[in-house]
Structure formats: C-alpha cells, structure tokens
N, CA, C and O atoms as a Maestro MAE file, in Angstrom:
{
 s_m_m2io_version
 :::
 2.0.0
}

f_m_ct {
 s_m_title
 :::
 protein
 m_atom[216] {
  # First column is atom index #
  i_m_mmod_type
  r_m_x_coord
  r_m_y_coord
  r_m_z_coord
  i_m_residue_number
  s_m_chain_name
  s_m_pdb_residue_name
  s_m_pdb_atom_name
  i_m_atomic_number
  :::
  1 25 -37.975 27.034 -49.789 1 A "UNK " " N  " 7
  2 3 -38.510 26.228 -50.868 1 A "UNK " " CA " 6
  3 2 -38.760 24.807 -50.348 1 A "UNK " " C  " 6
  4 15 -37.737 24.261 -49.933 1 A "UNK " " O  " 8
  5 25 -39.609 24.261 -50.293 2 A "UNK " " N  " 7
  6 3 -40.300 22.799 -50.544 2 A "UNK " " CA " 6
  7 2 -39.746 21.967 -51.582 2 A "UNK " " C  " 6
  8 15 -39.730 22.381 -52.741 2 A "UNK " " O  " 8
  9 25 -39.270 20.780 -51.262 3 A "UNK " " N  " 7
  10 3 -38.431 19.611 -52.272 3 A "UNK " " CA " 6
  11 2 -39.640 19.200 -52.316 3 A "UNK " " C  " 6
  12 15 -40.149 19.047 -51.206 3 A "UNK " " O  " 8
  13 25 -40.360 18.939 -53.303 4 A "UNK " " N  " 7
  14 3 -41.401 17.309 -53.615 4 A "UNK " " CA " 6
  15 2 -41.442 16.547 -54.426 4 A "UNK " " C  " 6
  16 15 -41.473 17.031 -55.558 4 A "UNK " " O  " 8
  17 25 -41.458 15.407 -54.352 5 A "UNK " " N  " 7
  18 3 -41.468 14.399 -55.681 5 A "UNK " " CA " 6
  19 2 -42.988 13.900 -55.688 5 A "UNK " " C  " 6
  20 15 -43.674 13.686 -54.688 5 A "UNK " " O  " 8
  21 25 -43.337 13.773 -56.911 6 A "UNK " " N  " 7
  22 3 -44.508 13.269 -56.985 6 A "UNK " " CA " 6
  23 2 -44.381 11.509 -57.693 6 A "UNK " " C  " 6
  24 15 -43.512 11.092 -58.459 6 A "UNK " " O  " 8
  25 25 -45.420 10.845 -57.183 7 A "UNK " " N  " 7
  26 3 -45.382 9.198 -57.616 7 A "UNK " " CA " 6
  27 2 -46.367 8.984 -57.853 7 A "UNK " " C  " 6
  28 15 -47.295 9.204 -57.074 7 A "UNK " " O  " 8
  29 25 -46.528 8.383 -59.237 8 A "UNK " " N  " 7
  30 3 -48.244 7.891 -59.505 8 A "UNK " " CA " 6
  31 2 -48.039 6.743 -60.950 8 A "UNK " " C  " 6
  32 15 -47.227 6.929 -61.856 8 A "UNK " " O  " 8
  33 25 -48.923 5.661 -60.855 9 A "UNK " " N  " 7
  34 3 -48.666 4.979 -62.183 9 A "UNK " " CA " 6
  35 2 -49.360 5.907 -63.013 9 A "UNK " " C  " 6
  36 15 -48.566 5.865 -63.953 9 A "UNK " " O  " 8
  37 25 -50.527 6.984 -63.509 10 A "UNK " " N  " 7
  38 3 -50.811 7.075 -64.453 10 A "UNK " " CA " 6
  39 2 -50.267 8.785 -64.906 10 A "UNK " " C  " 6
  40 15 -49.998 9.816 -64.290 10 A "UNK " " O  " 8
  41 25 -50.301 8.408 -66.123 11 A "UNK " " N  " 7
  42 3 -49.578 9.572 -66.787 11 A "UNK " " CA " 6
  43 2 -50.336 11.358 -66.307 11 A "UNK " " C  " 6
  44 15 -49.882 12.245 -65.583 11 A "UNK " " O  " 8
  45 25 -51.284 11.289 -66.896 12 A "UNK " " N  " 7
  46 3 -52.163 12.062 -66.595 12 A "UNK " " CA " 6
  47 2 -52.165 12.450 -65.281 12 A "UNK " " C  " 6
  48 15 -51.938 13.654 -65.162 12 A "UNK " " O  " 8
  49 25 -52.325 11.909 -64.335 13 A "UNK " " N  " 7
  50 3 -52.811 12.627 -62.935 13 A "UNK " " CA " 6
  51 2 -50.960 12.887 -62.103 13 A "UNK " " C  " 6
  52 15 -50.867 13.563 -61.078 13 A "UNK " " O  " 8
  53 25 -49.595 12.186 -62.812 14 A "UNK " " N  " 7
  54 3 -48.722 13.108 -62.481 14 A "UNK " " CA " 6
  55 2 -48.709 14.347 -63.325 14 A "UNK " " C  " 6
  56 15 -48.432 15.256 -62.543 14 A "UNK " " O  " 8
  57 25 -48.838 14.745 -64.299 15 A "UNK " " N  " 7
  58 3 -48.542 15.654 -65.678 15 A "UNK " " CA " 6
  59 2 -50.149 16.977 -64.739 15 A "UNK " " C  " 6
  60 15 -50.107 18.170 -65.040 15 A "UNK " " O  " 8
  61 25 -51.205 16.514 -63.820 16 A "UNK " " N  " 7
  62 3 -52.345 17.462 -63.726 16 A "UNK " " CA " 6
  63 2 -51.420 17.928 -62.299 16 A "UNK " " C  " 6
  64 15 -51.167 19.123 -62.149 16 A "UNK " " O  " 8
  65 25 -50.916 16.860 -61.227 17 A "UNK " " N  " 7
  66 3 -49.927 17.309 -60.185 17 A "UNK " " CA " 6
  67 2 -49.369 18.157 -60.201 17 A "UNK " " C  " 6
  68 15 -49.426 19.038 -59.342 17 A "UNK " " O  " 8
  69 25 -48.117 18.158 -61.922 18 A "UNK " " N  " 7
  70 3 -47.494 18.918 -61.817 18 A "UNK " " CA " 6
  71 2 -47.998 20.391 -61.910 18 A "UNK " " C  " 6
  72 15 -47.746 21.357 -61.190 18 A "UNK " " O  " 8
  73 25 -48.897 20.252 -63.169 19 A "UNK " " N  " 7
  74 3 -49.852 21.903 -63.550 19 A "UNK " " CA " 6
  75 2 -50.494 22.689 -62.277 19 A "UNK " " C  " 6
  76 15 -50.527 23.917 -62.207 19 A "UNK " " O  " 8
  77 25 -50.968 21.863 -61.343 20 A "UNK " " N  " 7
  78 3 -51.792 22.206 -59.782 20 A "UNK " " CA " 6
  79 2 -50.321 23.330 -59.286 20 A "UNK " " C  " 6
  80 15 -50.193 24.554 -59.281 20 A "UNK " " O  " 8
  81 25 -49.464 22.270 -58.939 21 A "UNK " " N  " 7
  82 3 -48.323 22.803 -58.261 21 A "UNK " " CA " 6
  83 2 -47.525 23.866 -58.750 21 A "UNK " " C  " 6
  84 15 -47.042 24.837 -58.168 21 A "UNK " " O  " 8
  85 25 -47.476 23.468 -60.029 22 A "UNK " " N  " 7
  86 3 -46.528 24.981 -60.387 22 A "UNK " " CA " 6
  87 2 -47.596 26.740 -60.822 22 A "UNK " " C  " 6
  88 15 -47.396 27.951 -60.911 22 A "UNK " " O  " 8
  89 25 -48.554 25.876 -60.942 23 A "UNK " " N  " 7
  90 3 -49.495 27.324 -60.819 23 A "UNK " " CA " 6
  91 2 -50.509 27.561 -59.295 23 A "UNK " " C  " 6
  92 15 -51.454 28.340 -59.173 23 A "UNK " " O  " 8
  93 25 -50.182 27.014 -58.691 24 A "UNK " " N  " 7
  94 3 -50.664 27.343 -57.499 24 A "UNK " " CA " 6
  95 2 -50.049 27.723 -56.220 24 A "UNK " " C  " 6
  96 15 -50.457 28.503 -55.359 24 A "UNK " " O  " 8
  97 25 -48.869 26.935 -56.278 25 A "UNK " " N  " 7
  98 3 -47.314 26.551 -55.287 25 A "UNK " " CA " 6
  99 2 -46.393 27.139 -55.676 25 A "UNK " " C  " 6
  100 15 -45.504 26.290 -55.731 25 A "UNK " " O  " 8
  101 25 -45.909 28.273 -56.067 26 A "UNK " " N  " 7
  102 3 -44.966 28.715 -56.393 26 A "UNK " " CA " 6
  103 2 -43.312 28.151 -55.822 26 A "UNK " " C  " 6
  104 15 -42.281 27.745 -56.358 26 A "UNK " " O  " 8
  105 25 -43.870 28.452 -54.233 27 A "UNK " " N  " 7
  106 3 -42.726 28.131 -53.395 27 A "UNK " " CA " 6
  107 2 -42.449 26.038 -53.355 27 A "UNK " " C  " 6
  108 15 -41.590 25.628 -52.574 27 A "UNK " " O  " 8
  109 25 -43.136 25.120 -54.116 28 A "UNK " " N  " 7
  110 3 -42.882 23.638 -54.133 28 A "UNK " " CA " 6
  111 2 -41.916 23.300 -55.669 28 A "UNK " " C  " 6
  112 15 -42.089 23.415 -56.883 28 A "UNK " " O  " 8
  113 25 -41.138 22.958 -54.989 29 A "UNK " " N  " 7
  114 3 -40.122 22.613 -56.075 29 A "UNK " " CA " 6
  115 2 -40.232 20.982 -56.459 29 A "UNK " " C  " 6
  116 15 -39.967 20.132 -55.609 29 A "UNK " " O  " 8
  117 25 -40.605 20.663 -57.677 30 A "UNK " " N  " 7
  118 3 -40.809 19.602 -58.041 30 A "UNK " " CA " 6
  119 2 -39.538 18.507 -58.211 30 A "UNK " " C  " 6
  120 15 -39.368 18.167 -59.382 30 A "UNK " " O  " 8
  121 25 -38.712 17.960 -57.330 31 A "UNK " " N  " 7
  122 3 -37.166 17.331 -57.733 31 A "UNK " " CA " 6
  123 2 -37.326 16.199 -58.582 31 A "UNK " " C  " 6
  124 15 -36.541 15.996 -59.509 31 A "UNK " " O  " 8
  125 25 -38.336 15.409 -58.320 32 A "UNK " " N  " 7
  126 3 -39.069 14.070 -59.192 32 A "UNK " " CA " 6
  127 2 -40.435 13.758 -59.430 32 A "UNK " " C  " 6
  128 15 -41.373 13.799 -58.634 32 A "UNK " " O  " 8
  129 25 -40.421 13.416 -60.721 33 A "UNK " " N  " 7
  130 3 -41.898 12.398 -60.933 33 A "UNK " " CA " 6
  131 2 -41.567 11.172 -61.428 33 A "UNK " " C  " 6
  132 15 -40.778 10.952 -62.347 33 A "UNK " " O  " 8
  133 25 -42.316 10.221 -60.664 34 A "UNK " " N  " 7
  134 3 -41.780 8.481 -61.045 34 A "UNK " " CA " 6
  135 2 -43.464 7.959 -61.205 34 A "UNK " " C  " 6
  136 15 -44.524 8.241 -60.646 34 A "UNK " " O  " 8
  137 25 -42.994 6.981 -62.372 35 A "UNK " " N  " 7
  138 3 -44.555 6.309 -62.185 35 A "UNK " " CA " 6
  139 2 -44.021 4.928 -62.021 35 A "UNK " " C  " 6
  140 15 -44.233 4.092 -62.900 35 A "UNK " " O  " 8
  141 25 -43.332 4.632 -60.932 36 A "UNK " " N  " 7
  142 3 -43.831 3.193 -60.076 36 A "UNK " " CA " 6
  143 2 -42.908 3.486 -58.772 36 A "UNK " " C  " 6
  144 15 -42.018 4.298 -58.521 36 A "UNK " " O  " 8
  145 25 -43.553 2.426 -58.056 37 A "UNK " " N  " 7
  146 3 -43.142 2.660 -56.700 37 A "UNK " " CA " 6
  147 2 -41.652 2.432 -56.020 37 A "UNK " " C  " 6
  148 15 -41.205 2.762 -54.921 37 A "UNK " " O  " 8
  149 25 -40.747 1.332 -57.775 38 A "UNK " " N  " 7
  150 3 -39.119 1.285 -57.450 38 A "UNK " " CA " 6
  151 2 -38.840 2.180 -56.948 38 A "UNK " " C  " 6
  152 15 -38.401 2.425 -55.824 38 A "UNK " " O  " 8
  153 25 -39.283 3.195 -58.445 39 A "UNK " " N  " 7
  154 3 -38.635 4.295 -58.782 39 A "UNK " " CA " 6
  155 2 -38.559 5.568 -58.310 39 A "UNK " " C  " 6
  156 15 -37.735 6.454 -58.538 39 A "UNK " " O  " 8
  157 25 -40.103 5.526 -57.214 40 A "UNK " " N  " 7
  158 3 -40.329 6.785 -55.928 40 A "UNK " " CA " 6
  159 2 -39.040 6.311 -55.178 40 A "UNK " " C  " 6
  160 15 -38.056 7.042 -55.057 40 A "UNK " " O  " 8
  161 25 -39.116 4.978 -54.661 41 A "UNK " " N  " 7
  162 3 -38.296 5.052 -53.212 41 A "UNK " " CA " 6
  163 2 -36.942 5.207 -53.529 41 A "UNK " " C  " 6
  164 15 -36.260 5.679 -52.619 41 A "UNK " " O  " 8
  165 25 -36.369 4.937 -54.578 42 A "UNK " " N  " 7
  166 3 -34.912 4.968 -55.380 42 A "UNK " " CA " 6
  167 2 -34.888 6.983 -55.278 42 A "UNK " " C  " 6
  168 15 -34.015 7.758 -54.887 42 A "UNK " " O  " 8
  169 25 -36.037 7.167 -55.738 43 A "UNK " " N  " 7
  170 3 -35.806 9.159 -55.987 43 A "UNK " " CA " 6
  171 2 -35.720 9.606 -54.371 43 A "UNK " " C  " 6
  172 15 -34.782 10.226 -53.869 43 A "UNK " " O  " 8
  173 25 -37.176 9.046 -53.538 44 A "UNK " " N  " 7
  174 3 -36.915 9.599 -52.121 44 A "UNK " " CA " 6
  175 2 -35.460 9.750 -51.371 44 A "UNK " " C  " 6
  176 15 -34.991 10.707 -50.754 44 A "UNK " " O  " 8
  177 25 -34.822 8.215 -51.707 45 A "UNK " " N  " 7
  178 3 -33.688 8.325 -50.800 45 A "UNK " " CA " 6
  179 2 -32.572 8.819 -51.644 45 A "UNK " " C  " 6
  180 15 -31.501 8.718 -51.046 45 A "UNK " " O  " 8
  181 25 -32.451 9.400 -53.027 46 A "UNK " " N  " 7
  182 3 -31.588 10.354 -53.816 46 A "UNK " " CA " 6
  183 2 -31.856 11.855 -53.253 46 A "UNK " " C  " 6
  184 15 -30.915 12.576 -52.920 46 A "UNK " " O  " 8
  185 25 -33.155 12.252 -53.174 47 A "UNK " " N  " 7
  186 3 -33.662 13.667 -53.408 47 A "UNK " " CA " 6
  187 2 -34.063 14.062 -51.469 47 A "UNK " " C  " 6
  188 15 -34.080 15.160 -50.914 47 A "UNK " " O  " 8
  189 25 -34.235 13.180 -51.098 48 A "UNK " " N  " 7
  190 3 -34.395 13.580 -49.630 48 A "UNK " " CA " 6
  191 2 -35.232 14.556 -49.621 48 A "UNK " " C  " 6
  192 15 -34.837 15.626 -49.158 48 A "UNK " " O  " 8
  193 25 -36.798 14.434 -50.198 49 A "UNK " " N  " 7
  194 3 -37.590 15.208 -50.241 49 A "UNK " " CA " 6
  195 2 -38.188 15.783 -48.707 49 A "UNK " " C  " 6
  196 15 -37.911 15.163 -47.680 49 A "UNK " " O  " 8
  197 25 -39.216 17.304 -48.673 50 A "UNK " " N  " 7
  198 3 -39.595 17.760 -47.567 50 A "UNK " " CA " 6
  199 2 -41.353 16.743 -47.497 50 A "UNK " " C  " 6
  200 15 -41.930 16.270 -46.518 50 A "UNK " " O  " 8
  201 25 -41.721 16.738 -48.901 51 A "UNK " " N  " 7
  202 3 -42.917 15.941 -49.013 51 A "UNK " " CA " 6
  203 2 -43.016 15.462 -50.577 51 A "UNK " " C  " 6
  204 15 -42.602 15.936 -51.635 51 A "UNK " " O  " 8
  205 25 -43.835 14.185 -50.181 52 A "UNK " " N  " 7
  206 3 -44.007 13.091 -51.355 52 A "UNK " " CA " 6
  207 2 -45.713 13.003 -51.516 52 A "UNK " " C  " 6
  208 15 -46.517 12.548 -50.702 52 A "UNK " " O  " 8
  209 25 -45.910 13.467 -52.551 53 A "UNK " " N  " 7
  210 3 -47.232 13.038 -53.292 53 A "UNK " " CA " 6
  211 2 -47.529 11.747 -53.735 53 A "UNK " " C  " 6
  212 15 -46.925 11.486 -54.775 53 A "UNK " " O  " 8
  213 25 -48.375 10.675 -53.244 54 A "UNK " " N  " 7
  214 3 -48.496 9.558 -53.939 54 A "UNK " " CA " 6
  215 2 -49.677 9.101 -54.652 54 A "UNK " " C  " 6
  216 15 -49.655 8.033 -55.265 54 A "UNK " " O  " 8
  :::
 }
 m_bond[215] {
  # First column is bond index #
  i_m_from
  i_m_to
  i_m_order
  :::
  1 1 2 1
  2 2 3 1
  3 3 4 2
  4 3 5 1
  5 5 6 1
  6 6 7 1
  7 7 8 2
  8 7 9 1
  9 9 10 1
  10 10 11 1
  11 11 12 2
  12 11 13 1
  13 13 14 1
  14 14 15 1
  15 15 16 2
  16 15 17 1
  17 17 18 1
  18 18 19 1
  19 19 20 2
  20 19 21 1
  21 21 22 1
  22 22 23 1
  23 23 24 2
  24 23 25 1
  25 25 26 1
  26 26 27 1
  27 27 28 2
  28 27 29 1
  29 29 30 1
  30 30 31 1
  31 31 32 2
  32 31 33 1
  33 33 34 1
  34 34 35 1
  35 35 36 2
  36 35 37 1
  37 37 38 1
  38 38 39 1
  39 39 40 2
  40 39 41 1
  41 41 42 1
  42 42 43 1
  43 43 44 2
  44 43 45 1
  45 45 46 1
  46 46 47 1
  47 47 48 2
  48 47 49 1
  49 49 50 1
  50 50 51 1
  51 51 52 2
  52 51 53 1
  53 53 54 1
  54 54 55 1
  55 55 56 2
  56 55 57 1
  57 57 58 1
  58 58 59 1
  59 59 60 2
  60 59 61 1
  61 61 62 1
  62 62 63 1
  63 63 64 2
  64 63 65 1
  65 65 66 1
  66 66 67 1
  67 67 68 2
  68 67 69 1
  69 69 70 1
  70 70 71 1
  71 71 72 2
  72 71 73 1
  73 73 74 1
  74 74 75 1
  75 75 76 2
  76 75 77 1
  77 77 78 1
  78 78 79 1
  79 79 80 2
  80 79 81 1
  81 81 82 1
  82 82 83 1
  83 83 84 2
  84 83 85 1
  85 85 86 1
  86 86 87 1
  87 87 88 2
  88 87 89 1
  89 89 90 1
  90 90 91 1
  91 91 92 2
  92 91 93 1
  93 93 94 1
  94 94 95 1
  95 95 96 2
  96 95 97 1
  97 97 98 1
  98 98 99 1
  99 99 100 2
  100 99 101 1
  101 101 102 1
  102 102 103 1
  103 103 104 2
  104 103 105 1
  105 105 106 1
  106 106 107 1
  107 107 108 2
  108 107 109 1
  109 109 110 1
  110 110 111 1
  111 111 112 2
  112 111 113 1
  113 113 114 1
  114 114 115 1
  115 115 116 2
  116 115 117 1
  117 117 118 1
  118 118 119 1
  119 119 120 2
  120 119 121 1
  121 121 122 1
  122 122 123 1
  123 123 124 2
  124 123 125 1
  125 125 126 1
  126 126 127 1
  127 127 128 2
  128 127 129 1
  129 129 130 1
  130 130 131 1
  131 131 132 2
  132 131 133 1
  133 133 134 1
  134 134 135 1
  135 135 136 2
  136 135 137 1
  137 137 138 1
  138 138 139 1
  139 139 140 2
  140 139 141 1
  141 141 142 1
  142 142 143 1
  143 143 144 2
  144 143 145 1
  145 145 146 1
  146 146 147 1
  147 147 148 2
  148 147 149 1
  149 149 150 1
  150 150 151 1
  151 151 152 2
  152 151 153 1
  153 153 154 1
  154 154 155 1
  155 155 156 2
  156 155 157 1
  157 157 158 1
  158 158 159 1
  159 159 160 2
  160 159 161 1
  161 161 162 1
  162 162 163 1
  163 163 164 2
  164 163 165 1
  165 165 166 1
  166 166 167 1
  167 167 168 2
  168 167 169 1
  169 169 170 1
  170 170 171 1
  171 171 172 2
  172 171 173 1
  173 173 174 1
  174 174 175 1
  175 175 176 2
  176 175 177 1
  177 177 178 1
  178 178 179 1
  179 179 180 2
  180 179 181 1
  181 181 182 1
  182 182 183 1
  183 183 184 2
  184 183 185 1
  185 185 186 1
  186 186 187 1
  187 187 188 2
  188 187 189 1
  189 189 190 1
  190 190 191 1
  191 191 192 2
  192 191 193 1
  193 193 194 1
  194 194 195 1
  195 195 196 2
  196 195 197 1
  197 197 198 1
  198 198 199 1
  199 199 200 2
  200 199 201 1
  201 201 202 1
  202 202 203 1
  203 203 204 2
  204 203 205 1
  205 205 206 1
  206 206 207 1
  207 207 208 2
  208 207 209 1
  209 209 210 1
  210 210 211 1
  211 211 212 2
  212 211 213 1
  213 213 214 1
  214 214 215 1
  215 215 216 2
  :::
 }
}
C-alpha cells in the first residue's frame, strides 16, 4: 500500500484528488488532506508519507 497525503488551498481540486484516487488507485492510501502548506509539512513529518500530491 502507498501512504499519500494530498495538499492544496482549494477545496474542490483536494475533494476531485481524492475521487481520482480512490476510484482509480485502489492500492494509494490517502493518510492526509491539508489545505495550507503549515499544515502539509506538520502531516508529512507525522504520516511519513511514500508520496505527496501538491
């Protein structure tokens, strides 16, 4: 399984991320979505993701 967090300010294009990924990616596990950039690098170094969407 794939850790990924996704980071984006607008609502919409994390919320279309997530829909892409969970119907396309079975095997990408979503650990976070942050919409600002504190709050990615605060999740990255919690979640120790395999890959980060920005």
């Amino acid at each position: 399984m794939i850790r990924c967090i996704l980071i984006d300010d607008e609502k919409n294009a994390l919320e279309m991320m997530e829909w892409l990924l969970k119907t396309y990616c079975p095997d990408v596990e979503i650990v976070a979505m942050c919409n600002s950039s504190e709050l990615g690098v605060e999740a990255i170094r919690q979640h120790r993701p395999d890959l980060v969407f920005l």
